[in-house]
N, CA, C and O of each residue as an XYZ file, in Angstrom:
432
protein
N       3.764      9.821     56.840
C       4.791     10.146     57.805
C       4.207      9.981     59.204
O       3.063     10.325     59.502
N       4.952      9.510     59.911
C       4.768      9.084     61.633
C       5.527      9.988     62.506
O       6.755      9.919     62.463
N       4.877     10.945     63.402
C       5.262     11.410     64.104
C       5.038     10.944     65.551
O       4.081     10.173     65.630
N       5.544     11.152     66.510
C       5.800     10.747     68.031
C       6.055     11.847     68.790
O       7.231     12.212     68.780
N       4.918     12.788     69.762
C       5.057     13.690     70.588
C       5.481     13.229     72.038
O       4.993     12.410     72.816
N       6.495     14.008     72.099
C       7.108     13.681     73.667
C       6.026     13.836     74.872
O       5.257     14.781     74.693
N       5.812     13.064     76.107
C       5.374     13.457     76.969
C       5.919     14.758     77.717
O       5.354     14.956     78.793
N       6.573     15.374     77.484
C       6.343     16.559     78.037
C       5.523     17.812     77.143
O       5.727     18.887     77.706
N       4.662     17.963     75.920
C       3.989     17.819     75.136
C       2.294     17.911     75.706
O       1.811     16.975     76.343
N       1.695     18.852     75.459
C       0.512     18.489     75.858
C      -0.359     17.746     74.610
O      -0.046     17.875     73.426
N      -1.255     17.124     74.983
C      -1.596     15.413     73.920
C      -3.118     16.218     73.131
O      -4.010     15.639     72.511
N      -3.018     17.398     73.368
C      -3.974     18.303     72.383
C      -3.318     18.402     71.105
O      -3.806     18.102     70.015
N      -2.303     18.797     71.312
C      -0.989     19.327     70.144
C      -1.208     18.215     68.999
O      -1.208     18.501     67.801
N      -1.356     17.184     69.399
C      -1.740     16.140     67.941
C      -2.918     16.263     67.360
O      -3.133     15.400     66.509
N      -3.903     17.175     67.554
C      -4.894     17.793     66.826
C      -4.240     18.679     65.810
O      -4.655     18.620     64.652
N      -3.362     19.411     66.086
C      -2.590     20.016     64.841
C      -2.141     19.721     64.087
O      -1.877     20.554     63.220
N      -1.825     18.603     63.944
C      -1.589     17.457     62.632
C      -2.060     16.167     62.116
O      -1.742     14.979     62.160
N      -3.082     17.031     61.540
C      -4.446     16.004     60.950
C      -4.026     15.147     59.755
O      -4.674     14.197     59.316
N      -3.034     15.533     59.354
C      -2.535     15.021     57.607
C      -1.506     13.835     58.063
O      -0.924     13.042     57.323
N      -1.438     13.943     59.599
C      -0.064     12.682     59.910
C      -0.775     11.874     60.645
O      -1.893     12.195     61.046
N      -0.240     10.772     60.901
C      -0.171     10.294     61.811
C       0.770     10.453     63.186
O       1.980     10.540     63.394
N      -0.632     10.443     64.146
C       0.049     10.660     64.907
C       0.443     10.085     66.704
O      -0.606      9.976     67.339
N       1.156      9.886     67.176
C       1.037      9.068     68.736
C       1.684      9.928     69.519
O       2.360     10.859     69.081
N       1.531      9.693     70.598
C       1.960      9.993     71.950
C       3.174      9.641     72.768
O       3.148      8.467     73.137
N       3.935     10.132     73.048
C       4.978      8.970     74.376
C       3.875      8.300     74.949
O       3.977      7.096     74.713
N       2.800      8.588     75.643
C       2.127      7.655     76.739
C       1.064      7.157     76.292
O       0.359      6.510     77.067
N       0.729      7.304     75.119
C      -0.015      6.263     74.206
C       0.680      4.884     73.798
O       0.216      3.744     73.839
N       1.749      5.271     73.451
C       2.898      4.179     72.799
C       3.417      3.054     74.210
O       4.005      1.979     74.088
N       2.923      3.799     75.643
C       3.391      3.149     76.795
C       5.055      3.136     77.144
O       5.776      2.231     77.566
N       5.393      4.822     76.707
C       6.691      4.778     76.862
C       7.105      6.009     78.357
O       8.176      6.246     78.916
N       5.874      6.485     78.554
C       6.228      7.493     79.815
C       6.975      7.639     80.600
O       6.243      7.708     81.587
N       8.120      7.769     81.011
C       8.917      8.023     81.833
C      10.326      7.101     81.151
O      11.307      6.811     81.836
N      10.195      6.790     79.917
C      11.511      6.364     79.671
C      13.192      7.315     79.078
O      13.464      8.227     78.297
N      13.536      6.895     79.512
C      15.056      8.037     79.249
C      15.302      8.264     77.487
O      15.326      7.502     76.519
N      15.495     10.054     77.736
C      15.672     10.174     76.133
C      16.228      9.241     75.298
O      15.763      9.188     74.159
N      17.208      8.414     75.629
C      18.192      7.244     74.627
C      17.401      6.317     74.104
O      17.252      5.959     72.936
N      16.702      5.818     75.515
C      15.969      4.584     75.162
C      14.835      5.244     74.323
O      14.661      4.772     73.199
N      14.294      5.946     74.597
C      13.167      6.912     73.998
C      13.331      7.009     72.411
O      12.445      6.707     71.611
N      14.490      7.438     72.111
C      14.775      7.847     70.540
C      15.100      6.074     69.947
O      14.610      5.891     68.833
N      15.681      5.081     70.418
C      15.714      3.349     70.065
C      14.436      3.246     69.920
O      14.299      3.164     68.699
N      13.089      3.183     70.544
C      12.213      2.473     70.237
C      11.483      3.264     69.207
O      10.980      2.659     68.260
N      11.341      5.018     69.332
C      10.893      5.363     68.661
C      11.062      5.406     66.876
O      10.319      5.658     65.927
N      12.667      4.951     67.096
C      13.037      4.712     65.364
C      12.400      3.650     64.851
O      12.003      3.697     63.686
N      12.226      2.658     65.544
C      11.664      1.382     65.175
C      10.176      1.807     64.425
O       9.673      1.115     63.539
N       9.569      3.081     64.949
C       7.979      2.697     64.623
C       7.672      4.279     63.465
O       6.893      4.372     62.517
N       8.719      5.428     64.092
C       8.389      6.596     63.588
C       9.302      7.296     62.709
O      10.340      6.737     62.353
N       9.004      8.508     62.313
C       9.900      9.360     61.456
C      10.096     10.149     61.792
O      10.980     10.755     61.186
N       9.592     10.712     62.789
C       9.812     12.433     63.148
C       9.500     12.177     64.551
O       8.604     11.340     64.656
N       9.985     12.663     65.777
C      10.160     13.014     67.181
C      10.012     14.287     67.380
O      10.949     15.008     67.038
N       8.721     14.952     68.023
C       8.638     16.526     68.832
C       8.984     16.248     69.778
O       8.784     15.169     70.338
N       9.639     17.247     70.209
C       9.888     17.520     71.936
C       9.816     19.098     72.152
O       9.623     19.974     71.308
N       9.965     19.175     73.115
C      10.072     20.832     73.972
C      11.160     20.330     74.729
O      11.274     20.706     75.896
N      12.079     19.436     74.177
C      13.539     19.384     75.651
C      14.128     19.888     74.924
O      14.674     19.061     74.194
N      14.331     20.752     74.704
C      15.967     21.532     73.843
C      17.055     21.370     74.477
O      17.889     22.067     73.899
N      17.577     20.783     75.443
C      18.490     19.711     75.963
C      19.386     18.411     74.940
O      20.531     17.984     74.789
N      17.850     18.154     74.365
C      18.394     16.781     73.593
C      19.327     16.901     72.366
O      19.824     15.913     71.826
N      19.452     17.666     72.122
C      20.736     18.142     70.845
C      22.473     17.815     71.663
O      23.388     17.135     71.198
N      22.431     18.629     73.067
C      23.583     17.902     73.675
C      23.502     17.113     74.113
O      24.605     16.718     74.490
N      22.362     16.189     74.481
C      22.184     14.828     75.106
C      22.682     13.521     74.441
O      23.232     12.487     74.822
N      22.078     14.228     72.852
C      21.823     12.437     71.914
C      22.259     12.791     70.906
O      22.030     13.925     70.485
N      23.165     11.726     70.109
C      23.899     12.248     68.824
C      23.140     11.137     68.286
O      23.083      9.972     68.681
N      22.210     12.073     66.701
C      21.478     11.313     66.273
C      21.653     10.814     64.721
O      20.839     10.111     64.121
N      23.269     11.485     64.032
C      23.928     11.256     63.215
C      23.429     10.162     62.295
O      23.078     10.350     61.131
N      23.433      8.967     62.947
C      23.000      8.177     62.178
C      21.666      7.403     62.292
O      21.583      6.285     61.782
N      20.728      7.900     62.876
C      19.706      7.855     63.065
C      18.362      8.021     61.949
O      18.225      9.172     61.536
N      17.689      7.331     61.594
C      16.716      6.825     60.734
C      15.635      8.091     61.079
O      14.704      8.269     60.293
N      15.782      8.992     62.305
C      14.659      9.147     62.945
C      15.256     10.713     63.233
O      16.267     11.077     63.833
N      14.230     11.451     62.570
C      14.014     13.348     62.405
C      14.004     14.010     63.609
O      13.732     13.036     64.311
N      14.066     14.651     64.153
C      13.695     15.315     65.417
C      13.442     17.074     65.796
O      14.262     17.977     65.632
N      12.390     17.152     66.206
C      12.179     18.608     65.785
C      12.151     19.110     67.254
O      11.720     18.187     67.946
N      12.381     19.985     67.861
C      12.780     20.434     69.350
C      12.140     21.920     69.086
O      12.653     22.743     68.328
N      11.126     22.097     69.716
C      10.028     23.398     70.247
C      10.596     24.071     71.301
O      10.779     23.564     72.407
N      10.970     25.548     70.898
C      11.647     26.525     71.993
C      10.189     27.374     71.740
O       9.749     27.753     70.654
N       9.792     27.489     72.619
C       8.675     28.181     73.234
C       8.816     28.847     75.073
O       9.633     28.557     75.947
N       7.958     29.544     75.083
C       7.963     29.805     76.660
C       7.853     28.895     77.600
O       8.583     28.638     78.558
N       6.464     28.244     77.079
C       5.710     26.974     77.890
C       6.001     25.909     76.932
O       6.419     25.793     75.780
N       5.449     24.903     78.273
C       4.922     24.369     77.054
C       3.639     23.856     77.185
O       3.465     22.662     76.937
N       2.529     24.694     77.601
C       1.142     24.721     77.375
C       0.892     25.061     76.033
O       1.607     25.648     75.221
N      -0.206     24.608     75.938
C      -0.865     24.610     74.228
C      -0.637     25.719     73.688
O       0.021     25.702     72.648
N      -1.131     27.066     74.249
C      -1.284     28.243     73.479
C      -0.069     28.560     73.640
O      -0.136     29.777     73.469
N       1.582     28.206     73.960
C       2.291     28.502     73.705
C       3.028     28.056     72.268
O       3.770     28.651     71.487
N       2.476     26.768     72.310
C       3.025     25.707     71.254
C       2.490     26.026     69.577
O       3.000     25.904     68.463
N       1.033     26.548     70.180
C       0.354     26.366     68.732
C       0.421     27.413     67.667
O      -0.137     27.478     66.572
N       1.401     28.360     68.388
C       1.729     29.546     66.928
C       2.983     28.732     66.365
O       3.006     29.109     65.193
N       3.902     27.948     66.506
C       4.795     26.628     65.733
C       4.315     26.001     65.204
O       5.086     25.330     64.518
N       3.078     25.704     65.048
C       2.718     24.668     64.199
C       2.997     25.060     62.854
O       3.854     24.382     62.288
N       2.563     25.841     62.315
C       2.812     26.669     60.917
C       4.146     26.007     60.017
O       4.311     25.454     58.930
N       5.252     26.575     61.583
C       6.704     26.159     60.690
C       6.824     24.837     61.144
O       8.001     24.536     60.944
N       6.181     23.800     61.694
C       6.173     22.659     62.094
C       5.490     22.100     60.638
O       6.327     21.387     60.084
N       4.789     22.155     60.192
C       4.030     21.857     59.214
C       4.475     22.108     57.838
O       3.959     21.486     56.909
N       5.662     23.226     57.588
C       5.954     23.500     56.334
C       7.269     22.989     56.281
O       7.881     23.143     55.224
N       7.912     22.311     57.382
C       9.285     22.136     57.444
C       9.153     20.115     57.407
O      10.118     19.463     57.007
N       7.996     19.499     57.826
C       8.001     18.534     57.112
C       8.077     18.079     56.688
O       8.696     17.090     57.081
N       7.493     18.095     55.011
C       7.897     17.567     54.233
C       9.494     17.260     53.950
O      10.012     16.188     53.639
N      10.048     18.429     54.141
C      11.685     18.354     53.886
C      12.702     17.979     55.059
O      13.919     18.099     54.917
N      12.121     17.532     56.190
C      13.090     16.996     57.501
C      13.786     15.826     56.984
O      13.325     14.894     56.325
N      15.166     16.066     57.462
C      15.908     14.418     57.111
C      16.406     13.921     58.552
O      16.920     14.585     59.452
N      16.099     12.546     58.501
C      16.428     11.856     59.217
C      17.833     12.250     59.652
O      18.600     12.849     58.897
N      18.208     11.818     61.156
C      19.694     11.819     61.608
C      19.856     13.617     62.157
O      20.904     14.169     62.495
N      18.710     14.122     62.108
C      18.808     15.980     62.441
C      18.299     16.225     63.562
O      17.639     15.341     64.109
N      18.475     17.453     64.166
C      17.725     18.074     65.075
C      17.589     19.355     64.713
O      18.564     20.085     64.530
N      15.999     19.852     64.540
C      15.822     20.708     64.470
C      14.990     21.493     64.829
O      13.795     21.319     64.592
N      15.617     22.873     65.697
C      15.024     23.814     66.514
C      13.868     24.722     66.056
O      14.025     25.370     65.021
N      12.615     24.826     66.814
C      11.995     25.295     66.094
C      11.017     26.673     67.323
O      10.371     26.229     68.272
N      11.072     27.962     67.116
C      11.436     28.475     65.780
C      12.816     28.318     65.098
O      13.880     28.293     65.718
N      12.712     28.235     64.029
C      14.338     28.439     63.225
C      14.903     29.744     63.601
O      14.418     30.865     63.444
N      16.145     29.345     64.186
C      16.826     30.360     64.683
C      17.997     30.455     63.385
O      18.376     29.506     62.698
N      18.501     32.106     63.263
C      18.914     32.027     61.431
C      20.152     32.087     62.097
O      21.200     32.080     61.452
């Protein structure tokens, strides 16, 4: 599985997922491109999209989209805010389907 961390994302956070593969927005040379275009190229290469924009659920309808998306509600989004999610980031994997957005923590 291929994941793709948003640049707003600090690029430590892909140390937390050693079992994936994993890239960057500004590794991939996509930095500053608009969520739309952002989620087009990223289907082409990945399976799963992090972000911390919890915006993008009303932004982008991803219905039919090839491509998972998991959206981090945290305080920050500095590392030590991010890295108590990893847990449910990691167990909710395996079972993400494409065409979703999903908020994480899981709000019930």
């Amino acid at each position: 599985m291929k994941l793709l961390l948003d640049e707003c994302l600090p690029r430590r956070l892909k140390q937390s997922f050693s079992d994936y593969e994993v890239s960057t927005v500004p590794e991939m040379g996509w930095a500053g491109t608009k969520n739309g275009e952002l989620l087009r190229l990223a289907v082409e290469s990945f399976d799963v999209f992090i972000t911390a924009d919890l915006n993008l659920s009303y932004q982008q309808n991803l219905t039919q989209s090839q491509l998972a998306v998991i959206a981090l509600a945290a305080p920050t989004n500095r590392l030590e805010d991010l890295l108590p999610l990893i847990p449910q980031i990691i167990e909710l994997l395996p079972r993400i389907r494409a065409g979703r957005i999903t908020r994480i923590p899981l709000i019930p």
